[in-house]
N, C-alpha and C positions, 0 to 999 in steps of 0.2 A: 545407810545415810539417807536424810529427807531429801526427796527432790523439792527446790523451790520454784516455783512458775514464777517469772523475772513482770510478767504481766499483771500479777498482784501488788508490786510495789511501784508502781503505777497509775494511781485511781483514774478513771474516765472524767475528763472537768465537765463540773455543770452545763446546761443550758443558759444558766445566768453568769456563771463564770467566763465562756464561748464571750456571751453578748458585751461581758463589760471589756475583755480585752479587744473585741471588736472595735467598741468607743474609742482607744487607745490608739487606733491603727493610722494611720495619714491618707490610706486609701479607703474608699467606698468598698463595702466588705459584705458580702452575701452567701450563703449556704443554702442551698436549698434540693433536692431529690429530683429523681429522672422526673417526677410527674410536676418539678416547677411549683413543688409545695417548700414555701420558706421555713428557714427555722431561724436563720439568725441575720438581723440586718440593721448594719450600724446606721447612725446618724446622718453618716455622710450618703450613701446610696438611700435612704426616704428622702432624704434633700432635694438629691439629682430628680430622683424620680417623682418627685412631688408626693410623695403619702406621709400617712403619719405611725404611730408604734398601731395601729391596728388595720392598716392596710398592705398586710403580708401579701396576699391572697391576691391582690391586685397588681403588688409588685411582681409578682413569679408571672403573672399572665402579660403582662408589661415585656419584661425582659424575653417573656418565651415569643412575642410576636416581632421584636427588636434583632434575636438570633440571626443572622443567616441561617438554613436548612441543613449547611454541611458542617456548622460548629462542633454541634453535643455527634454526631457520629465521631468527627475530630477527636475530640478531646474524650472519646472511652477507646480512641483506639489508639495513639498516643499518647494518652493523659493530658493532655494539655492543647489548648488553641489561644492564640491571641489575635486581636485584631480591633476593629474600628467601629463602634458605633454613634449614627448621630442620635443624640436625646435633646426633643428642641432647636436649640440656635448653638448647641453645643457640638463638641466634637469628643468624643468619649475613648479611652485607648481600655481594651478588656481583655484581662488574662484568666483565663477559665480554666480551671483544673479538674481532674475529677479522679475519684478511688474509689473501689468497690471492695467489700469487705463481708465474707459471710452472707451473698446474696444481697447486702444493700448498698445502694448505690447513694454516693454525696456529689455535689459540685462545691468548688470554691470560686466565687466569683470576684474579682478585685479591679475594680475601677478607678481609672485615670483620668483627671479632668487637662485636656490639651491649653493649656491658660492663653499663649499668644501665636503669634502666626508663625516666627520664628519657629517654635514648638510644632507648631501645625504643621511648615513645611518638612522639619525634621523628621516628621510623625511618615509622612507620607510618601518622602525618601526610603526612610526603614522598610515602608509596603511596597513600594512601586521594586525595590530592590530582593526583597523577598520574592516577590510575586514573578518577576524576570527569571529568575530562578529556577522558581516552580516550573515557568514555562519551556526553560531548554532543556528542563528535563525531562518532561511532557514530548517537546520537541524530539530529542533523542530517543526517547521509544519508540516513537511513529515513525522517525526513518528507519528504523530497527525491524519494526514490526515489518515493517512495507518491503526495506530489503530480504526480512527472511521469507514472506510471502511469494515475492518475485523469485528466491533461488527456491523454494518448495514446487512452484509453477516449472521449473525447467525440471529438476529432478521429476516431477511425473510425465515431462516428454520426454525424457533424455534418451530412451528405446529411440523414440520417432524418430527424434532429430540427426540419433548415432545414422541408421538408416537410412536418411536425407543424406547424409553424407558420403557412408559405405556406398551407396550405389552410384554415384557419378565416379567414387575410384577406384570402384570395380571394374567400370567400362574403359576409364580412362587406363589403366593397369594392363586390360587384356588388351588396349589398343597401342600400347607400348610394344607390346610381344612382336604385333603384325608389323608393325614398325620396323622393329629390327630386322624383321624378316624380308620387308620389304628393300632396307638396304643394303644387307646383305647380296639381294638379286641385281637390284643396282650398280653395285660395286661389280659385280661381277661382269656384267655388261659393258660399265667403261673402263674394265680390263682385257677385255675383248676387243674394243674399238683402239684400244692403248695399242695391244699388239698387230692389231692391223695398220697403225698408221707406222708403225714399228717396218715393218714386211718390205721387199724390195716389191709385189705386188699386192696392195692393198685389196683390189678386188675379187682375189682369188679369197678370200678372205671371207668373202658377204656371204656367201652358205654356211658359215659355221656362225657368222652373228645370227642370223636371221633366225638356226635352229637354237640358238641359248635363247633367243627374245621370245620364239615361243616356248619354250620349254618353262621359262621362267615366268609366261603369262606379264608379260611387261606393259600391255593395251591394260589389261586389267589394273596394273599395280599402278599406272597414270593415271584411272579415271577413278580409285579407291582412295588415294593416296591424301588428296586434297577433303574428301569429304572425312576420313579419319582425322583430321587435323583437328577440322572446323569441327568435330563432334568431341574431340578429346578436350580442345580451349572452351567451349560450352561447360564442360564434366570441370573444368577447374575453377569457370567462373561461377559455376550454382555452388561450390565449398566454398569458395571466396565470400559468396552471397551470404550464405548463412552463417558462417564463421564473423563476419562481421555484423548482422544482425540480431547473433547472440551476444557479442561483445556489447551492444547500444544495447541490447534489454536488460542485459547483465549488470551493467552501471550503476553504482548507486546514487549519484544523481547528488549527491550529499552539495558539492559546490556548483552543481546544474543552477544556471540564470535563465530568467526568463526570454525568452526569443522568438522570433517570428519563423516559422515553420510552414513546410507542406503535408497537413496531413494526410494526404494520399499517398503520401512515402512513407509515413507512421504506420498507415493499414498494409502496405504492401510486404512492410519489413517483417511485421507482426505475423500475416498470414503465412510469408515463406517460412517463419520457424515452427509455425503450428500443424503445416500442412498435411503432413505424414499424420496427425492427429484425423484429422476431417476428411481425404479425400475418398477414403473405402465407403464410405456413406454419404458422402454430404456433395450436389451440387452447390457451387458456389458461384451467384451471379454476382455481377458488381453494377453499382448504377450511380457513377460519378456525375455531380454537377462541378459546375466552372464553382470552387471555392478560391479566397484572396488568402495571405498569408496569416494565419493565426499565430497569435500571443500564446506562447504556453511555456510548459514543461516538458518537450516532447516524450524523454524514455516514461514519465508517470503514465502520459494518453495510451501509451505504448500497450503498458500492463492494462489498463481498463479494459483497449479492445481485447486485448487477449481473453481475459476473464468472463465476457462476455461472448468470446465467440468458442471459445469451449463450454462455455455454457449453453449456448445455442446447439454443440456436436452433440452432448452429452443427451439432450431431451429426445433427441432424434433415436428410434428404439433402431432400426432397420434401414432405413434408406429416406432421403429426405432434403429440403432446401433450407440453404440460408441466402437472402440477398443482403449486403453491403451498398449502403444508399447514403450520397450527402447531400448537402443544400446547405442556402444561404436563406435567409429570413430577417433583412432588414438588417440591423449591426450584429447580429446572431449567428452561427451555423450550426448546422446540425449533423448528426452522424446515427445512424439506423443500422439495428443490426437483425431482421428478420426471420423468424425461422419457421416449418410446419409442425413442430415436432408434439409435446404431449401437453404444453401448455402448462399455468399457473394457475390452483385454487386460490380463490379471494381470502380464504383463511390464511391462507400460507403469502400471501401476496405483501400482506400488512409484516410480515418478518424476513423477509430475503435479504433486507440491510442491515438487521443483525449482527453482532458478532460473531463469529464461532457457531451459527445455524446453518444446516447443510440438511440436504433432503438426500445425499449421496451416502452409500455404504463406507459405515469403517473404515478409515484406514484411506479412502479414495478423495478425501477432499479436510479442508482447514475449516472451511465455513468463514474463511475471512475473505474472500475473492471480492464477492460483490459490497460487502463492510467499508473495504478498501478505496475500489472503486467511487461507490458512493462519496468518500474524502478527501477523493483527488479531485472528484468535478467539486464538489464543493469548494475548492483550494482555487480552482480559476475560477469561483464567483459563476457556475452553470448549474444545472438541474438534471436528473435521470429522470425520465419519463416509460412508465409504463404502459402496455397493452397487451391482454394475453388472454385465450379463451382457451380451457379445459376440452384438448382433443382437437383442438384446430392450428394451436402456435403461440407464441409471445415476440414482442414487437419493442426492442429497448430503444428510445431516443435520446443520445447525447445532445444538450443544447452547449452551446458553449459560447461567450462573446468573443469577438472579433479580437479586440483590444481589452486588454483587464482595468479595472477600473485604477485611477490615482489613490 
């Protein structure tokens, strides 16, 4: 049996065929290739555009400089973009299509003339609601991104921080033991005193207390006793510490308002969960000024310093400094986070706020830390400022305003 290709009964319509049902059409109607060479353009779009049937060539150059830059990306990567162009004193609505077939590429271009304001505002409702859209979608990957960054950030301390914590209830644990032990001796002492005061003569008594008091070391176990106490309530308030400074970094912040804050309690909470990170190498000085209460985000600043002052532990090959420095500067503060370590090349200097750029092995970093950072100070309206010399250190300055602006 013949096979029939369903594609032969079919013919391909003219050039002149295309152009007169064009005429036909109620919209401004244009065809033309990725290089904005025309091929078919009705009455109505030479109109708008002002040409005449032999200024093709100027219409494609027209429309290609009218584009926005992200339309034709748009519309080959979902086939289709619509949107707004002004042409003159006009207001233009354009739905651009586009197919590619065997290597070559067409657009379909069809234009809407916005006739009244009625129209106009409807037109603009449509975008402004579309465009809302786009943006909490936008919006929801950035909290997305931001929170998977912040729990990736913990997952590569989680050793440190288990160990920040195993060791205060560790001590606290074996100081339970002496405890017991210690009341145990106790007890036995004011069961001694119990049956002496029991006894028709209590005094006869005092040589068998007096060898239980030494025997049980009871000088020692009154002047041990109190300082065990005060060392176990320490051991429970650095897990308390950190248990609750994981919780605030942990946060996703998603209904977090803006509020007036101490950021020297932002640094302090930041460093006691990193610290197990930094302290086998890193002096760390601190060099507070009197700062007022800043406007922010607190758990975001949160993540910045962090990112930053593990980036500052990381550079450090061996042994080394970082100082933590603020000020104020007129409506402004600042925050400084210094280190000696191996420094930043200028090559490399122009890409660190990159996305997904890391200078870190495999596997030991996202390359979105300082990306991040970067979009948080941007988000209270501040600036990251650089300084770093190859073999001497790098110098990040958070500026930030006081107050965010209205």
């Amino acid at each position: 049996m013949t096979q029939i290709d369903s594609s032969t009964l079919l013919p391909t319509p003219s050039s002149a065929t295309l152009r007169a049902l064009g005429e036909r059409v109620q919209q401004g109607m244009l065809v033309f290739n990725g290089k904005f060479e025309v091929s078919v353009a009705n009455g109505l779009v030479r109109e708008l555009f002002g040409v005449d049937t032999t200024g093709s060539l100027d219409l494609g150059r027209q429309l290609e400089a009218l584009l926005p830059p992200f339309a034709m990306s748009q519309a080959r990567e979902t086939g289709s973009w619509i949107g707004s162009l002004p042409i003159g004193e006009r207001v233009i609505t354009l739905h651009l299509h586009q197919h590619s077939d065997a290597g070559e590429e067409a657009f379909l271009a069809l234009f809407q003339h916005i006739d009244g304001p009625e129209d106009y505002e409807r037109e603009l409702q449509q975008r402004h609601a579309e465009l809302r859209q786009a943006y909490l979608r936008l919006n929801g990957t950035q909290e997305k991104l931001l929170q998977s960054e912040k729990m990736a950030s913990i997952g590569q301390l989680a050793a440190g921080v288990a160990h920040e914590i195993n060791n205060p209830i560790g001590y606290v644990h074996s100081n339970l033991g002496s405890l017991q032990e210690y009341l145990r001796s106790l007890f036995t002492v004011i069961e001694a005193y119990e049956r002496a005061l029991r006894a028709p003569d209590p005094k006869a008594l005092i040589p068998e207390i007096d060898d239980i008091r030494d025997r049980l070391d009871i000088d020692f176990i009154s002047r041990d006793l109190p300082q065990l106490m005060a060392e176990s309530r320490e051991g429970i308030e650095r897990v308390t510490r950190i248990v609750r400074d994981l919780k605030d970094f942990s946060y996703s912040g998603r209904d977090e308002s803006w509020k007036l804050v101490d950021l020297h309690a932002g640094l302090e909470s930041t460093i006691n969960i990193i610290w197990n990170e930094l302290k086998y190498k890193v002096t760390l000085e601190r060099r507070y000024g009197e700062l007022p209460m800043i406007e922010c985000l607190p758990s975001e600043l949160n993540q910045v310093y962090m990112n930053l002052l593990l980036n500052a532990g990381h550079a450090i090959a061996e042994r080394g400094n970082i100082v933590v420095s603020t000020g104020v500067n007129g409506d402004e503060v600042w925050v400084e986070f210094k280190d000696n370590g191996s420094g930043i090349s200028p090559e490399l200097r122009q890409r660190i706020f990159d996305p997904f750029f890391t200078t870190k092995p495999v596997g030991s970093g996202t390359g979105l830390g300082l990306s991040i950072s970067y979009g948080i100070i941007n988000k209270h309206h501040g600036r990251i400022d650089l300084d770093s010399t190859v073999g001497e250190g790098s110098c990040f300055r958070i500026v930030l305003p006081i107050r965010q602006p209205k």
